[in-house]
N, C-alpha and C positions, 0 to 999 in steps of 0.2 A: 597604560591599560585603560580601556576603555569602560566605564561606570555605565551600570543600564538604574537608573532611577526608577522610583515608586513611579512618577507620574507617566512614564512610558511603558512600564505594565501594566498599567490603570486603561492607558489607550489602546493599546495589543490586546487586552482582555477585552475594553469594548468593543473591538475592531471582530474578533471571533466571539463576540458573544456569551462572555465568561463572566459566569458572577466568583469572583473572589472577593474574600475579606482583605481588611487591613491585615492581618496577620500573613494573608496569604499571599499577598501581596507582596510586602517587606520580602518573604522567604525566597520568593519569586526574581524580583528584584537582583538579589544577593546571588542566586543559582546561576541566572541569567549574565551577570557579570564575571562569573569566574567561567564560563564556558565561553564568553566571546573574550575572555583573556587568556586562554587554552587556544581560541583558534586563532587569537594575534601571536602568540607564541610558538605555533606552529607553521606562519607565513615568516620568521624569520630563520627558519631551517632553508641551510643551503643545498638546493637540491639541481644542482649545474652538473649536465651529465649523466643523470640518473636516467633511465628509462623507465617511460607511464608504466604501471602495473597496471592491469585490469582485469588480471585473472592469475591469481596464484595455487590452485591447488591441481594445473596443469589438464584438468581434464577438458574432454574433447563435445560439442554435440554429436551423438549416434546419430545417423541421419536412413531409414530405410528408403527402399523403392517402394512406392506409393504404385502399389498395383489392385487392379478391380479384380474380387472378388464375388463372387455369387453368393449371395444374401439368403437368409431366410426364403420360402414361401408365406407371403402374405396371407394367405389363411391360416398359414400352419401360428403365425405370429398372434392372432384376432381370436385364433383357440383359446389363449388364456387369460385373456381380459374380460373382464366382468361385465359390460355393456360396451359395443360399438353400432355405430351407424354409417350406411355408406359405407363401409368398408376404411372408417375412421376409429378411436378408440376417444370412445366418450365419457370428461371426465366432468368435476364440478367445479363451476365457476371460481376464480381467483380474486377475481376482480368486481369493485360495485357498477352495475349500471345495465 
């Protein structure tokens, strides 16, 4: 089983920019070892013959016809907005500059 050490979670935490404690660390450490001993433990399941799953609960995409519709009147839409311009609806800024 493969052992994940303090000082590779020390690096993984600097590498994403993680401040952890010693404490957090150790716990870290420990969690991290028994889940990459869980995924070594499930790379020695015999799976010869199996077929991929990648989709178990059988359902389908719905898929319609993508047909064009007749929209709104553009004025009728510009009625109910509080300020437009040009035939735009004008809102406030999001963004600096």
């Amino acid at each position: 089983m493969s052992k994940i050490d303090i000082t590779e979670v020390e690096r993984i935490a600097k590498l994403a920019r993680l401040g952890l404690s010693a404490e957090e660390s150790a716990q870290m450490a420990v969690e991290l070892s028994r889940i990459v001993g869980f995924v070594e433990q499930l790379a020695t399941v015999d799976v010869e013959g199996v077929p991929p799953t990648d989709q178990v609960t059988g359902l389908v995409d719905v898929w319609r016809a993508d047909v064009v519709t007749p929209s709104m009147p553009r004025a009728e839409l510009l009625a109910n907005v509080p300020e437009q311009k040009d035939g735009y609806i004008v809102v406030k800024r999001v963004l600096n500059g």
